[in-house]
C-alpha positions as CSV (number, residue, x, y, z in Angstrom):
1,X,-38.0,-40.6,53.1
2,X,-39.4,-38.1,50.5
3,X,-36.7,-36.0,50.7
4,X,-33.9,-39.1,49.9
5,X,-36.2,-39.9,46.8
6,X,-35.9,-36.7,45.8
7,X,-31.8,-36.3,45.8
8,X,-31.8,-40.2,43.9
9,X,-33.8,-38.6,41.6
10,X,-31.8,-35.2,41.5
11,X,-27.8,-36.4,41.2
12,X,-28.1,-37.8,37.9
13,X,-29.7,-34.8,36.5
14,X,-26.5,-32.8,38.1
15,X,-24.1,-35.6,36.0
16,X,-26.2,-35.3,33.1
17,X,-26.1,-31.3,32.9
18,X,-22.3,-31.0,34.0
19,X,-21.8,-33.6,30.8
20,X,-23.7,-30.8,28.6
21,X,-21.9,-28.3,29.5
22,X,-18.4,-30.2,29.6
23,X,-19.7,-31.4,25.8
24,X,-20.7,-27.3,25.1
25,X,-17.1,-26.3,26.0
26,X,-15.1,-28.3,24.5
27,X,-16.9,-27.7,21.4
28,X,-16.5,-23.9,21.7
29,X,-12.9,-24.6,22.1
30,X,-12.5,-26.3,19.2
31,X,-14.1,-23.7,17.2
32,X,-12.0,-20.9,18.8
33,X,-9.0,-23.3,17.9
34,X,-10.5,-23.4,14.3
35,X,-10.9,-19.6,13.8
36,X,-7.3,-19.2,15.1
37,X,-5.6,-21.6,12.9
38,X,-8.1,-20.9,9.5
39,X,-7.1,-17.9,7.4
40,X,-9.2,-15.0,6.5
41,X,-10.6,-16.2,3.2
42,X,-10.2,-13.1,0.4
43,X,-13.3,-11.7,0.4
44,X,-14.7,-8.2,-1.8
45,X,-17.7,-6.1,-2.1
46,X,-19.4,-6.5,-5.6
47,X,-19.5,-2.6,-7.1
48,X,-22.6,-1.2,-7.2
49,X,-22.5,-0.6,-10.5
50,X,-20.6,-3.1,-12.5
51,X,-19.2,-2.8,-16.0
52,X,-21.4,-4.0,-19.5
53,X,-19.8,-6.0,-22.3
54,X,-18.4,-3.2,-24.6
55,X,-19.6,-3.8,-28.5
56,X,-17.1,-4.5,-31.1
57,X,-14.3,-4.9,-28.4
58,X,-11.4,-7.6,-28.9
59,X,-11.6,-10.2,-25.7
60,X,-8.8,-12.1,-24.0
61,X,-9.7,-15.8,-24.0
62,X,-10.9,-17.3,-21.1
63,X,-8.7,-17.4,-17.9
64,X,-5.7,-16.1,-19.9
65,X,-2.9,-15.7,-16.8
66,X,-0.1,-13.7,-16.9
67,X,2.8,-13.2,-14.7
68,X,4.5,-9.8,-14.0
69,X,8.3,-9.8,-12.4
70,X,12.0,-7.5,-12.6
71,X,15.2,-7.6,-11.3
72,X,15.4,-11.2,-11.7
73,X,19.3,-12.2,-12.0
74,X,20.4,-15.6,-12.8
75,X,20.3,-17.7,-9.1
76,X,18.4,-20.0,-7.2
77,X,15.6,-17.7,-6.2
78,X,15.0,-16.5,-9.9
79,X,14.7,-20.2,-10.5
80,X,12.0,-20.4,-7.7
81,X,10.1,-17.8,-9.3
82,X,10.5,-19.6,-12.4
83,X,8.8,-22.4,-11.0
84,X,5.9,-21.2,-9.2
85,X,4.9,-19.7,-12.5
86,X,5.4,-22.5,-14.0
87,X,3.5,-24.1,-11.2
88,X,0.6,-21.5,-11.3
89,X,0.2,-22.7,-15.1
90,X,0.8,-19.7,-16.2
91,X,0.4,-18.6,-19.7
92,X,2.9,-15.7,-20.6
93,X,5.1,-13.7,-18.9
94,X,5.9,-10.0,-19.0
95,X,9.4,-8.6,-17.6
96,X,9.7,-5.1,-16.9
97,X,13.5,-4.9,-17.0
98,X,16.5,-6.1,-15.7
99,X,17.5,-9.6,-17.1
100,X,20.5,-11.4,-15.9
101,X,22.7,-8.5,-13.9
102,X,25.8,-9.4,-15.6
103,X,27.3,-6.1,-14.3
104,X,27.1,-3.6,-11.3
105,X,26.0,-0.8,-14.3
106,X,26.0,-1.8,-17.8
107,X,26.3,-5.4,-18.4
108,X,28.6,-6.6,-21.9
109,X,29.1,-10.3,-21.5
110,X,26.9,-12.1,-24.4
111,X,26.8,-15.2,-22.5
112,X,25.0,-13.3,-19.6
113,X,22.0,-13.0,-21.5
114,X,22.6,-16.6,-23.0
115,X,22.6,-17.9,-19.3
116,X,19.8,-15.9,-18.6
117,X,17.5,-17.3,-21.1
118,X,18.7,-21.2,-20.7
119,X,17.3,-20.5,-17.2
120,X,13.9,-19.8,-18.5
121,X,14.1,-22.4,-21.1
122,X,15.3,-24.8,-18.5
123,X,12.1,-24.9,-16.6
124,X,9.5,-23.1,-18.6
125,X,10.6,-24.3,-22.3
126,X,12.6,-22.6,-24.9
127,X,9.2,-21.4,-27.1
128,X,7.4,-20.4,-23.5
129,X,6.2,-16.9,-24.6
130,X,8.1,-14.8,-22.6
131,X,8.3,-10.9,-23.0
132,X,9.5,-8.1,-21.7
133,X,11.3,-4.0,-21.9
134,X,14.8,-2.9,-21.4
135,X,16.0,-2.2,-18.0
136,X,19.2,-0.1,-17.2
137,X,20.9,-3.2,-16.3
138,X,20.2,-4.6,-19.7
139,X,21.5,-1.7,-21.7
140,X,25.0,-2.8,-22.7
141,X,23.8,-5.9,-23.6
142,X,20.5,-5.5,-25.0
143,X,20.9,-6.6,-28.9
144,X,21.5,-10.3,-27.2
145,X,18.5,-10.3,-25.1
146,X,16.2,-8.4,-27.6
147,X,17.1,-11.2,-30.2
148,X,16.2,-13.8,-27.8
149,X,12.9,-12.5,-26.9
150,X,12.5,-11.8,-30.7
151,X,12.7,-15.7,-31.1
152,X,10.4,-16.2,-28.3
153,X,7.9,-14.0,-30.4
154,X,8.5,-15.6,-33.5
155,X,7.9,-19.3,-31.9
156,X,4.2,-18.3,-31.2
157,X,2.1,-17.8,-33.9
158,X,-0.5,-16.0,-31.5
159,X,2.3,-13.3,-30.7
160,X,2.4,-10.3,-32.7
161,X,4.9,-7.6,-31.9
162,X,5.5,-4.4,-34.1
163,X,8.0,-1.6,-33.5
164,X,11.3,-1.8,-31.9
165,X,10.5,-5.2,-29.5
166,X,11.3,-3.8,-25.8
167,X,11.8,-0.1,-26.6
168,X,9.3,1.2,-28.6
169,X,7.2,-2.0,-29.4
170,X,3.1,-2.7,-28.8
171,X,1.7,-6.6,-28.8
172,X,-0.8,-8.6,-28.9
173,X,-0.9,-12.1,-27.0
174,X,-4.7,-13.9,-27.0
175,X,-6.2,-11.2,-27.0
176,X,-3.9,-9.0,-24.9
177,X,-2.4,-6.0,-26.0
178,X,1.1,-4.5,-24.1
179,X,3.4,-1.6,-24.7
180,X,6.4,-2.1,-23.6
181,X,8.4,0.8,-23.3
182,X,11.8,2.2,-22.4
183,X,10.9,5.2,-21.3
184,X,13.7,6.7,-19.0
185,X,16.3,4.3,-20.1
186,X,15.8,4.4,-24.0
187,X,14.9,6.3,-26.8
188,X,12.4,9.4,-27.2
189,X,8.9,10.2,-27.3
190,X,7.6,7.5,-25.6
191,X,4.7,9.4,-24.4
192,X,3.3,9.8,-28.0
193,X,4.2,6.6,-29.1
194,X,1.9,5.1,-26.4
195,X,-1.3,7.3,-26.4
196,X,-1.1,6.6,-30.3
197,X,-1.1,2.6,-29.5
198,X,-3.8,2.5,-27.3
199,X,-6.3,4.8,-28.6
200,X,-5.5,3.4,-32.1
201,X,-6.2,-0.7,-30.6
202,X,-9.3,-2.2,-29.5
203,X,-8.3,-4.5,-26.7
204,X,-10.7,-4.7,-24.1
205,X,-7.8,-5.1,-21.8
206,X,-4.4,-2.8,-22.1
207,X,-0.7,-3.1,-20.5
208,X,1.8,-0.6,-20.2
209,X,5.3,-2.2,-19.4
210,X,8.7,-0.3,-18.6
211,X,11.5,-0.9,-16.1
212,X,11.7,2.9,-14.1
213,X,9.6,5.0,-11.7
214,X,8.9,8.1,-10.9
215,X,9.5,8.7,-6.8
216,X,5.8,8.6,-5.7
217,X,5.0,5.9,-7.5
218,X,7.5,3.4,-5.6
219,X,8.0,3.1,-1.8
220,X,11.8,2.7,-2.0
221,X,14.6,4.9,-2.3
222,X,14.4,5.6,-6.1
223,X,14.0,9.1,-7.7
224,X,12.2,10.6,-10.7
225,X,12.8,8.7,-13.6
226,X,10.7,8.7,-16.4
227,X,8.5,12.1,-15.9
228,X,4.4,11.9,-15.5
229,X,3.5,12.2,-19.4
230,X,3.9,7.9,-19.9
231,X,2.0,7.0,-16.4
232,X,-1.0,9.9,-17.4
233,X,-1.1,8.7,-20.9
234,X,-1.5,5.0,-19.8
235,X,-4.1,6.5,-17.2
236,X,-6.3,8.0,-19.7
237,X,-5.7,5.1,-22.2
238,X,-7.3,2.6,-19.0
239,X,-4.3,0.7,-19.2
240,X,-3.1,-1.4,-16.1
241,X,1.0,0.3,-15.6
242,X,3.5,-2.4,-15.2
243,X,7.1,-1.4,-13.6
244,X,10.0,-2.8,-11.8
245,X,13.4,-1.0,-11.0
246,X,12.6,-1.0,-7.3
247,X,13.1,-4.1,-5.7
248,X,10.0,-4.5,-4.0
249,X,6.4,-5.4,-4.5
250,X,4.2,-2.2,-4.2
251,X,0.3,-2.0,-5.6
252,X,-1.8,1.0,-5.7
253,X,-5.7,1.5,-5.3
254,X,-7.7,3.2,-8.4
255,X,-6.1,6.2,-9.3
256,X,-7.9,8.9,-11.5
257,X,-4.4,10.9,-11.5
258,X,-1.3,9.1,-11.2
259,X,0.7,12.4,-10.4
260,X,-1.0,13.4,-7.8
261,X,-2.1,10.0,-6.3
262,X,-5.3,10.2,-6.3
263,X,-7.4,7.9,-5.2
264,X,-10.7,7.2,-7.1
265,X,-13.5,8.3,-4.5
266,X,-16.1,5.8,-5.8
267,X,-14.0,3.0,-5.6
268,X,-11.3,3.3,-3.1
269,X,-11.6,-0.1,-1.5
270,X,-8.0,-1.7,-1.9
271,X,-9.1,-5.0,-3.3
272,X,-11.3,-3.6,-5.5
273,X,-10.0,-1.7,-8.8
274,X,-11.7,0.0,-11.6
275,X,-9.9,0.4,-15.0
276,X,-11.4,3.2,-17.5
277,X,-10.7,4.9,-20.9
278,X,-10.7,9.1,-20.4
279,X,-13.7,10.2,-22.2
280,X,-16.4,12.9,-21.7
281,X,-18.4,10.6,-19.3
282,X,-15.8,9.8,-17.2
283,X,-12.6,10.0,-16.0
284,X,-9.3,7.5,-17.2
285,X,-8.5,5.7,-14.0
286,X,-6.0,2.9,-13.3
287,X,-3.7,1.3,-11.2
288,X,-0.2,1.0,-10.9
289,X,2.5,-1.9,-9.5
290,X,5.9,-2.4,-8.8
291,X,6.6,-6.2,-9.0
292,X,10.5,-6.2,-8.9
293,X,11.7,-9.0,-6.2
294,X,12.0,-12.2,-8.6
295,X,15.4,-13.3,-7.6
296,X,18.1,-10.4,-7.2
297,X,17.0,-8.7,-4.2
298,X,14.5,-7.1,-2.2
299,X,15.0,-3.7,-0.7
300,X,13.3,-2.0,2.2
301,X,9.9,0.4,2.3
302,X,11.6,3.7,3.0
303,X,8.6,5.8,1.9
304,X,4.5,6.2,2.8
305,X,5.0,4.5,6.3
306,X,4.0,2.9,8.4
307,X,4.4,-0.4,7.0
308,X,1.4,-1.8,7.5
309,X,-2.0,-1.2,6.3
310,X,-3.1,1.5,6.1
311,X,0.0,2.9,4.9
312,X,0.7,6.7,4.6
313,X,1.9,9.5,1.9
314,X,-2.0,10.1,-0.1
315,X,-3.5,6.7,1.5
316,X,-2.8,5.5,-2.5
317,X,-1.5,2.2,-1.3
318,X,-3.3,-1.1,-1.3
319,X,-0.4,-3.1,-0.9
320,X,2.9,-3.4,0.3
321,X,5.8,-5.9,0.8
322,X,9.6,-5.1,1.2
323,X,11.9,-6.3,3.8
324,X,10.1,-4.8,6.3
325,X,7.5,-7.3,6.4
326,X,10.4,-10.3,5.8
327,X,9.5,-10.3,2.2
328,X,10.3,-13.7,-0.1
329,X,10.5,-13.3,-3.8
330,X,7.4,-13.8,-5.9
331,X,5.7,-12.7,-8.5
332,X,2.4,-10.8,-9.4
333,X,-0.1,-12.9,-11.6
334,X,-3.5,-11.7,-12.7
335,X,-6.1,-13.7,-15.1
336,X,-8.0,-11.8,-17.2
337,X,-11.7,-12.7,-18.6
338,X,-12.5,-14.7,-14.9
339,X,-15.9,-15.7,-14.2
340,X,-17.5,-15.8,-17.7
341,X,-16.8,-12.0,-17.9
342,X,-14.4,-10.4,-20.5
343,X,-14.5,-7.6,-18.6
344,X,-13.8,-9.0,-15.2
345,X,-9.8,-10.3,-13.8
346,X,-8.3,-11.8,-10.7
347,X,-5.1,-10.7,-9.3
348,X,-2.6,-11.8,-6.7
349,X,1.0,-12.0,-5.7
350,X,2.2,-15.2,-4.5
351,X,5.9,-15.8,-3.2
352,X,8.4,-19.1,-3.5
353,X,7.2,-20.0,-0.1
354,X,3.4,-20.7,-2.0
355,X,1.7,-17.8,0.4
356,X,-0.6,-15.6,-1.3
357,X,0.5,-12.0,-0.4
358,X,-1.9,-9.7,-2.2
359,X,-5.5,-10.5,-4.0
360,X,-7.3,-8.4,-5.7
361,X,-10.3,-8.1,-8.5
362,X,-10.4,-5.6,-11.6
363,X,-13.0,-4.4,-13.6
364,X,-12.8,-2.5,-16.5
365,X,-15.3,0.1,-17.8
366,X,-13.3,1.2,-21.4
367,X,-16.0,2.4,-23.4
């Protein structure tokens, strides 16, 4: 009799358990199912040793977002570009080259450029300030487009451009200072021009813009372009370099020499990027991107394979994204003076299908 009292008393305990662990996993399958289908949020190490506000240094207001993009065309991509900046409330944009593509070479039709800039006017405005540097697609026809980015510059009263705008030209936009060059497509001494500009200007934070490469410093099939003198100069100036030509999107870590790609030793995280002025206490270190798929076409990685991370050539890589990783185009955006700190900026590459691509975060140390 004992031992019946004891099994009434035992089979609910068995139902009750058996519900527990039932209970238990179903709710480690629904957190497996929640780490499968929840991205990786972007996540970074704070440096050890971050940068102080320099004295006497011009700032870029708060948030100030810019978009970088080449090889655009006039089509229905460019027009998605066009839109996601316009979507990422974006506050300028700077175009390293290559407009409309009203030719195979040398484009001569004036109502190319005409087209070209209705299309920006159609869905960013006609006063949106918009600059940008000759490309070797823009050549034939570049007294059209320089006039109409000349307008664009005279439309904003916070835009101030001086020297020959596109070729030989430095501005200032909120606080941010450009070059924006031709080197390797137009003109001479480009090299000079742009060490003179930047040690001569007080920007915390520094652009150099122009449309060609040199090999290394692209993952397509392109060749030597421009020579080293304009990426080392921009290097030791701690200037972020801005190019297009090759139509791909390409980002490198912290380099302390761009002609040798190497990579800073301290700071050789990809996400993670330190910008510095050359001076006797340390060395001028930057990086360098290709953002070159907004609209015409997008071209394959031929170089530093494989084609994921980590990629190879010098490991000086963070990023890349070509046809071999079914690339859509996009455009590189980065907002400078994030977080309270003039000194501090956010970057990432989104496409037309709204997926983030790259992120990243700057700091700059220019003394």
């Amino acid at each position: 009799m004992n031992y019946y009292k004891k099994l009434f008393l035992l089979i609910p305990l068995v139902f009750i358990c058996t519900g527990c662990l039932q209970s238990s996993e179903k709710e480690s399958n629904q957190n497996i199912s929640k780490e499968l289908i929840t991205p990786t949020p972007f996540t970074y190490e704070e440096p050890k040793f971050k940068p102080s506000i320099p004295p006497l240094k011009k700032q870029t207001i708060q948030k100030l977002k810019v978009a970088f993009l080449a090889d655009q065309g006039i089509n229905e991509n460019a027009k998605r570009v066009l839109q996601l900046i316009k979507d990422e409330n974006t506050d300028m944009v700077i175009h390293a080259g290559d407009f409309g593509y009203g030719g195979i070479l040398r484009e001569r039709s004036i109502g190319t450029a005409l087209n070209w800039n209705s299309q920006i006017s159609e869905i960013l405005g006609s006063n949106f300030p918009y600059f940008g540097a000759i490309g070797n697609h823009d050549e034939g026809n570049w007294s059209t487009y320089q006039k109409l980015l000349q307008d664009r510059v005279d439309h904003n009263i916070e835009a101030i451009c001086i020297g020959n705008l596109g070729i030989q030209s430095s501005c200032e936009y909120k606080g941010l200072f450009f070059v924006l060059s031709g080197v390797g497509e137009f003109g001479n001494n480009h090299d000079t021009y742009i060490k003179n500009e930047l040690q001569k200007n007080n920007s915390i934070w520094q652009i150099c813009t122009w449309h060609k490469n040199q090999r290394a410093m692209q993952i397509g099939g392109k060749k030597d372009a421009i020579g080293w003198e304009a990426y080392e100069e921009c290097r030791k100036g701690g200037a972020i370099i801005a190019t297009g030509h090759e139509h791909t999107y390409s980002r490198t870590k912290t380099l302390v020499s761009t002609e040798k790609q190497t990579v800073h030793t301290e700071w050789s995280e990809p996400n993670v990027i330190r910008v510095a002025k050359e001076t006797e206490n340390q060395n001028g270190s930057t990086f360098v991107f290709v953002s070159g798929i907004a609209g015409q076409s997008i071209q394959e990685q031929e170089r530093c394979k494989p084609i994921n991370y980590p990629y190879g050539c010098n490991n000086e890589w963070a990023k890349i994204y070509t046809s071999d990783q079914n690339a859509s185009p996009g455009a590189l955006f980065i907002t400078f003076h994030v977080d309270d700190d003039p000194t501090k900026a956010h970057g990432y590459f989104k496409n037309i299908d709204n997926e983030i691509i790259d992120e990243f975060i700057i700091y700059n140390f220019n003394e």
